[in-house]
C-alpha positions as CSV (number, residue, x, y, z in Angstrom):
1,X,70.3,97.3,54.7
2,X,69.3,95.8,51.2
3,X,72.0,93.2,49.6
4,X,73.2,94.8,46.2
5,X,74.9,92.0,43.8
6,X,77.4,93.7,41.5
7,X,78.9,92.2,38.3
8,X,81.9,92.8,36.4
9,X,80.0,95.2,34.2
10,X,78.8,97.0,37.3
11,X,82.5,97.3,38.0
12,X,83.7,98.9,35.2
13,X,81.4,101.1,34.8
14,X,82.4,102.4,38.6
15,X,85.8,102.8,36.8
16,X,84.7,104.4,33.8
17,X,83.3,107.2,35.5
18,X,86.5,107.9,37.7
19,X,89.0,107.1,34.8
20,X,90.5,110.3,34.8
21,X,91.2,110.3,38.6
22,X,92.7,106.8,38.6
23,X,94.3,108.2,34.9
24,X,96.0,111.0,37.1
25,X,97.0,109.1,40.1
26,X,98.9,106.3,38.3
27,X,100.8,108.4,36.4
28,X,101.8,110.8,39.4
29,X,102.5,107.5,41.0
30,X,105.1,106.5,38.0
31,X,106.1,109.9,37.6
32,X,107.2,109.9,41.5
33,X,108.4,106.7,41.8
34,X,110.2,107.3,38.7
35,X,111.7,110.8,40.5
36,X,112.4,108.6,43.7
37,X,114.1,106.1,41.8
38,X,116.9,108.1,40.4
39,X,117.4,109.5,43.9
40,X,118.8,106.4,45.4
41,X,122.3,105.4,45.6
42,X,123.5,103.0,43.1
43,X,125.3,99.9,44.3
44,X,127.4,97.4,42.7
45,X,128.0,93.7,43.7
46,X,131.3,91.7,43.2
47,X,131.5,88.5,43.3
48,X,134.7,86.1,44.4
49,X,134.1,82.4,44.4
50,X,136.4,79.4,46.0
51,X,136.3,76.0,46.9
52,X,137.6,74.4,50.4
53,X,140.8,72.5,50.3
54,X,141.3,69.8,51.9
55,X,143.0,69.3,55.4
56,X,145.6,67.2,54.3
57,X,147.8,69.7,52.3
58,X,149.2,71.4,55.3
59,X,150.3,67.5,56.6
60,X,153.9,66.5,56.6
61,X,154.7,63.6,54.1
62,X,154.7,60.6,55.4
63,X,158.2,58.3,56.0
64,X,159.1,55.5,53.3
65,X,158.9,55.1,49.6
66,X,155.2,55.1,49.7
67,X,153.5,58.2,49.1
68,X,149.6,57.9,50.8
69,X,146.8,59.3,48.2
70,X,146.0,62.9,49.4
71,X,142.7,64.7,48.9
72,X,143.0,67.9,47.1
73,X,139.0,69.3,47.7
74,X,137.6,69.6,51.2
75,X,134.2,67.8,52.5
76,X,131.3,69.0,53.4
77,X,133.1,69.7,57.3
78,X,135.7,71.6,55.4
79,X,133.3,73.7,53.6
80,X,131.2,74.3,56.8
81,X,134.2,75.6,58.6
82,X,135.4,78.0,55.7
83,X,131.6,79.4,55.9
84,X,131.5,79.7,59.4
85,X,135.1,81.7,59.3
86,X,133.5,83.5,56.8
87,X,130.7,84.9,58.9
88,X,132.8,85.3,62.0
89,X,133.1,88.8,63.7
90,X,137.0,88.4,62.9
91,X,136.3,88.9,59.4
92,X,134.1,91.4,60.1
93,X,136.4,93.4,62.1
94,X,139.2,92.6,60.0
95,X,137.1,94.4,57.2
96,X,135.9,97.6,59.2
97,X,139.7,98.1,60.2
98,X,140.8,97.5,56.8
99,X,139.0,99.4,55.0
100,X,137.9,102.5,57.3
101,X,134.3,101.5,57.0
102,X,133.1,103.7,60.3
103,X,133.9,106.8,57.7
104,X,132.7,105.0,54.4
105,X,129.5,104.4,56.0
106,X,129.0,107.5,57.5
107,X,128.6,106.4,61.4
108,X,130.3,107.7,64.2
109,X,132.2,105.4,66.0
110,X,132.1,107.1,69.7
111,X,128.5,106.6,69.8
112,X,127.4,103.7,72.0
113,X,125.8,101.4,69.3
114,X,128.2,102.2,66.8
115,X,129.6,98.7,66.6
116,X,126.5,97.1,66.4
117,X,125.2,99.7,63.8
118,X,128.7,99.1,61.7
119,X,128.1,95.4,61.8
120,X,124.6,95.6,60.8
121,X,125.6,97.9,57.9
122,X,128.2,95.5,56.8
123,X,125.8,92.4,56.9
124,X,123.6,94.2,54.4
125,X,126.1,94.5,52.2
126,X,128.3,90.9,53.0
127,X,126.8,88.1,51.8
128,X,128.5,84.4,51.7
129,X,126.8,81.1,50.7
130,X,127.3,77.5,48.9
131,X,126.3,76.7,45.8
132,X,124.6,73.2,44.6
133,X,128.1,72.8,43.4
134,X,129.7,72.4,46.7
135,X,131.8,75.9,46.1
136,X,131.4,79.2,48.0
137,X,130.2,82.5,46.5
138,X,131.3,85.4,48.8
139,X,129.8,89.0,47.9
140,X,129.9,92.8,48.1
141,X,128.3,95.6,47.9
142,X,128.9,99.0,47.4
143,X,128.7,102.4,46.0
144,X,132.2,102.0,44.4
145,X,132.9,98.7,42.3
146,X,136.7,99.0,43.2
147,X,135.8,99.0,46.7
148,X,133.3,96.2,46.2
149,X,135.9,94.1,44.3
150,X,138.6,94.7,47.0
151,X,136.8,94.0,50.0
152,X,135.5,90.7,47.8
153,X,139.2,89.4,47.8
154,X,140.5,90.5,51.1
155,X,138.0,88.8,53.0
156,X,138.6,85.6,50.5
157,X,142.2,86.1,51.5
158,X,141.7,87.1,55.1
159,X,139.4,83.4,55.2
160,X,142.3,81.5,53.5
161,X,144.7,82.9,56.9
162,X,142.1,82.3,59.3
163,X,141.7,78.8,58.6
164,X,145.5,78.1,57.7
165,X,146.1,79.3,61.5
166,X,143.7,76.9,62.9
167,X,145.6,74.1,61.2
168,X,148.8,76.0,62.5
169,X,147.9,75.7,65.7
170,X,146.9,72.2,65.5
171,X,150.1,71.6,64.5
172,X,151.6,73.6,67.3
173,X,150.3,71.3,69.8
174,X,151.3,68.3,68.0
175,X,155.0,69.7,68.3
176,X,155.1,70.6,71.6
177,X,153.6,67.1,72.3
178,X,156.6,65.6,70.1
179,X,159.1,67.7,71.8
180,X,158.1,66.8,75.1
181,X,158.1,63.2,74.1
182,X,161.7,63.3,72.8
183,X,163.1,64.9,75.4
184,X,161.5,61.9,77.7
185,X,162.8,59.5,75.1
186,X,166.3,61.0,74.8
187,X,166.4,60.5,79.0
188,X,165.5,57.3,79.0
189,X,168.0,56.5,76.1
190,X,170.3,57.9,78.4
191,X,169.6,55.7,81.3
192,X,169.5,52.9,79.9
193,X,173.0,53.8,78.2
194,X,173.9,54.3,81.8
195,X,173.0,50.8,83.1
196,X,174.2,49.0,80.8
197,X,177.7,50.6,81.3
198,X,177.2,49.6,85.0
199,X,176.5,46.2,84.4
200,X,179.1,45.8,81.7
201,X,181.5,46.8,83.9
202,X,179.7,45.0,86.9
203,X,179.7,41.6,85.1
204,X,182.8,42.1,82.6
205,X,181.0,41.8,79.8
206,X,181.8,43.6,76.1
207,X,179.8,41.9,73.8
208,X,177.1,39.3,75.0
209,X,177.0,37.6,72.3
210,X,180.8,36.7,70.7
211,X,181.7,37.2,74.6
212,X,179.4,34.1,75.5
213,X,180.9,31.9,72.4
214,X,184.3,32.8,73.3
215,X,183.5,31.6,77.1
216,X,182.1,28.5,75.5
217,X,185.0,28.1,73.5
218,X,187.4,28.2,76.1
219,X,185.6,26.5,78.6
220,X,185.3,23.3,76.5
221,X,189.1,23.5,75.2
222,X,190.5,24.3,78.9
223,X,188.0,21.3,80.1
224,X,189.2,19.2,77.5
225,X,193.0,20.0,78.5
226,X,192.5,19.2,82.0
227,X,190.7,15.7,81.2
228,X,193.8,15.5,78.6
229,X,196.5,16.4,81.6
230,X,194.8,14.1,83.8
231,X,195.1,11.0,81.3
232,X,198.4,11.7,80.6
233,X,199.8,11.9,84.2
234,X,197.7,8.9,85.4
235,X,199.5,7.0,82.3
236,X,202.7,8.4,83.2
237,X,202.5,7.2,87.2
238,X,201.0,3.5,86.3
239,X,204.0,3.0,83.7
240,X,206.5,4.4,85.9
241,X,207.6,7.6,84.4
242,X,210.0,10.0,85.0
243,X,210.1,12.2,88.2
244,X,210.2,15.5,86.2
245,X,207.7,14.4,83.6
246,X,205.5,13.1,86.3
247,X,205.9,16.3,88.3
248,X,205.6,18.6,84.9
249,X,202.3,17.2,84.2
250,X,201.0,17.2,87.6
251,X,202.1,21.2,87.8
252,X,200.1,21.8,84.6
253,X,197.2,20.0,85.6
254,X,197.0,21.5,89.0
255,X,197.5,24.9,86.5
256,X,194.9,24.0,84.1
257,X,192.5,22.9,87.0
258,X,193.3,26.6,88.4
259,X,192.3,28.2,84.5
260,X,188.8,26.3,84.4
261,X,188.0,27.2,87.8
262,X,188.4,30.9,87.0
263,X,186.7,30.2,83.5
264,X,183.6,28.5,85.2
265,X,183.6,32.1,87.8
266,X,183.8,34.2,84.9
267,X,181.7,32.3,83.2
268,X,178.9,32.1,86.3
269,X,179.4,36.0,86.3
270,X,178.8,36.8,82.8
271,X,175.8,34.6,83.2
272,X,174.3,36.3,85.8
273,X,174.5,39.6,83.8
274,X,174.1,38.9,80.5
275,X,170.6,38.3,80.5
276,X,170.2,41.8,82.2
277,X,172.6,43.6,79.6
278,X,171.1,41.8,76.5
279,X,167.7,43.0,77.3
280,X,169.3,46.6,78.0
281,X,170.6,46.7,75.0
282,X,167.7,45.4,72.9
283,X,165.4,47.9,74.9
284,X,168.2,50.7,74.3
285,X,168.5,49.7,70.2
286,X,164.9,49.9,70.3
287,X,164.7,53.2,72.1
288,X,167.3,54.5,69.6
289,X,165.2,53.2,66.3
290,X,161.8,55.0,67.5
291,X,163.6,58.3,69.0
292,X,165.3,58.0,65.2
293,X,161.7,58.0,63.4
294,X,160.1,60.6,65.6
295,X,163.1,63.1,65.3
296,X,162.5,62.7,61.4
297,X,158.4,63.4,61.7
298,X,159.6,66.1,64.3
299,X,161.4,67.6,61.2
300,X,159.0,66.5,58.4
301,X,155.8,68.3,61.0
302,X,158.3,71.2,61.2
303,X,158.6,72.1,57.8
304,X,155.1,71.3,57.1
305,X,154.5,74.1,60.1
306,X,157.0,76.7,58.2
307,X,155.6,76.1,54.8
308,X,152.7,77.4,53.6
309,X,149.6,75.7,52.0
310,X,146.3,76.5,50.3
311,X,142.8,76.2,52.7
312,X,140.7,77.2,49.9
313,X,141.2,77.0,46.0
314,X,140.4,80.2,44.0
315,X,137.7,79.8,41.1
316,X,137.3,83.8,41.0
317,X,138.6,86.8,42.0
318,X,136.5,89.7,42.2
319,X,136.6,92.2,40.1
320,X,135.1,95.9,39.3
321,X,131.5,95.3,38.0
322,X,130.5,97.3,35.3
323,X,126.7,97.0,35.6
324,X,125.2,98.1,38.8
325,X,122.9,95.7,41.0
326,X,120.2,98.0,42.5
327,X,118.5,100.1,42.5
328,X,116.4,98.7,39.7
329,X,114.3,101.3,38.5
330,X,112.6,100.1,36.6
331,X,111.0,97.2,37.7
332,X,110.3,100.1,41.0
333,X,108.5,102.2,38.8
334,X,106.4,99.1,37.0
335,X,105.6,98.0,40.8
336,X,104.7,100.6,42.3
337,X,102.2,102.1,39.2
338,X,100.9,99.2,39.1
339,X,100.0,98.9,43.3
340,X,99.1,102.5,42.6
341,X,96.4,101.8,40.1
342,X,95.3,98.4,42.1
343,X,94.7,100.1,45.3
344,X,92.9,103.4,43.8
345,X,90.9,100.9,42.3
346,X,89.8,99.2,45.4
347,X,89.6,102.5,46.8
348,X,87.0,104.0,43.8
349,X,84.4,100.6,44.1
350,X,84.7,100.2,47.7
351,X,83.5,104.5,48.3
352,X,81.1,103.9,45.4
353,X,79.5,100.9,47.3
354,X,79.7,102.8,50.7
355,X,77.5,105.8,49.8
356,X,74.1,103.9,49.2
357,X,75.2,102.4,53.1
358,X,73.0,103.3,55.6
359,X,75.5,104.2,58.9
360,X,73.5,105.0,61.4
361,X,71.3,101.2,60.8
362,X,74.6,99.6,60.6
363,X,75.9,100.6,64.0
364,X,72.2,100.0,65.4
365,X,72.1,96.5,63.9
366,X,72.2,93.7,66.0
């Protein structure tokens, strides 16, 4: 087979003689495509746009005068979680319940892969992804802009719950964790209330510490009488007193030696347990001061729990679009007349160049 060399005029003058039947087939081609163009559905897009909040809203405040900074916008964690909500098969059924989609999308739900046809259907139309801006853009389409617009904001809204209950139940745990703790503290407030009434009473003690200055007290002015006593009947007996002065102040010393030696038992037994009741009752105040501050983050956790709070902050809500978003027809049309015209093209040089080909040396060449 010879090598022919063709040029760009060779070319055109292959397309010069068939201009009218690539003439005729690009404008059927338009004219079709045109036809086929008009045919198919017309869908509209809404568009609802948020940014994530941040974790700390839904926290209790803290206890004391001083109010810790708070971040109002989420971080990049925040935002991840929001987007994988979004795309979770919760929303998605949330959506098909919500809105009857089996119906609006024309599949039957008893058939086998109707839930997998349904989802499919929906992720066509369902689109969610962040912007350079750090927000998220959440869209969808439909043949009917209110529909669009309404499913837009319900699963915005259905998003906002989902992630609100995951902090919910974070705090759930946290409570039941605080309640099982106080009812462990309030026990051992209570034993320790216990004991110390049993060594109170044990050891006669009120008050450790006005109770052991009071012992002092009187342990030194009783001592002090006896030494006193003593002196004063020793003077009495070397100067010869009188028999009932000498015996009065021997009957109150032997009475004052009888007072200190019940002070120094009392006073050896309040020793022995005042060291066990002070410690009681510095473990017991103690005790009472945490069991005070958790009971108040109990409440504060509480209300945080009951109250509600924002997990995403709203930029915009969808609404009806006016203008639809496909089918654009016309760049169809322009694409496909011009493919049209490219490929008859091809088609025109490539069965000019095959007719001076020689077949049957071709398929004997080796």
């Amino acid at each position: 087979m010879e090598n022919q060399d063709y040029n760009l005029q060779d070319i055109l003058k292959v397309l010069s003689r068939n201009k009218k039947y690539l003439l005729y087939t690009t404008i059927c081609a338009a004219l079709l495509s045109a036809l086929i163009s008009f045919l198919l559905p017309v869908y509209y897009k809404s568009l609802t746009s948020f940014y994530a909040a941040s974790p700390d809203l839904g926290l209790p405040n803290t206890i004391g005068t001083i109010e810790l900074p708070r971040q109002v916008y989420g971080s990049d964690y925040d935002i991840d979680r929001l987007l994988a909500i979004a795309e979770s098969d919760e929303v998605y059924s949330h959506l098909i319940s919500k809105f009857g989609l089996f119906n609006h999308y024309d599949i039957d739900s008893v058939k086998v892969r109707a839930p997998y046809l349904i989802r499919e259907e929906l992720k066509d139309r369902y689109k969610v992804l962040k912007t350079k801006l750090g927000a998220i853009e959440l869209t969808v389409e439909d043949k009917d802009p209110r529909i669009a617009a309404n499913m837009a904001n319900e699963a915005r809204d259905h998003i906002n719950l989902l992630s609100q209950s995951l902090m919910k139940q974070s705090q759930s745990a946290t409570l039941e964790s605080y309640k099982t703790n106080l009812a462990y503290q309030a026990q051992s407030v209570n034993a320790i209330s216990d004991s110390i009434m049993f060594y109170r009473q044990k050891y006669n003690i009120v008050d450790t510490k006005s109770q052991g200055e009071v012992y002092s007290e009187l342990l030194a002015n009783t001592h002090a009488t006896v030494e006193s006593t003593k002196s004063i009947l020793e003077y009495y007996k070397e100067v010869g007193g009188s028999r009932d002065s000498i015996r009065k102040y021997t009957v109150f010393a032997a009475t004052s030696e009888k007072k200190l030696q019940a002070l120094d038992k009392e006073m050896e037994l309040f020793n022995s347990g005042s060291s066990k009741v002070q410690q009681l009752v510095i473990e017991y105040e103690r005790l009472i001061s945490q069991l005070a501050l958790d009971s108040q983050r109990d409440k504060l956790l509480k209300s945080a729990h009951e109250s509600p709070f924002k997990a995403l902050h709203v930029i915009e809500l969808a609404n009806p679009p006016v203008i639809k978003s496909k089918p654009l027809r016309s760049l169809i049309v322009v694409s496909v007349t011009f493919l049209t015209f490219l490929f008859s093209s091809a088609f025109v040089l490539l069965k000019s160049n095959m007719t001076d080909w020689n077949w049957r040396e071709i398929w004997n060449e080796k």
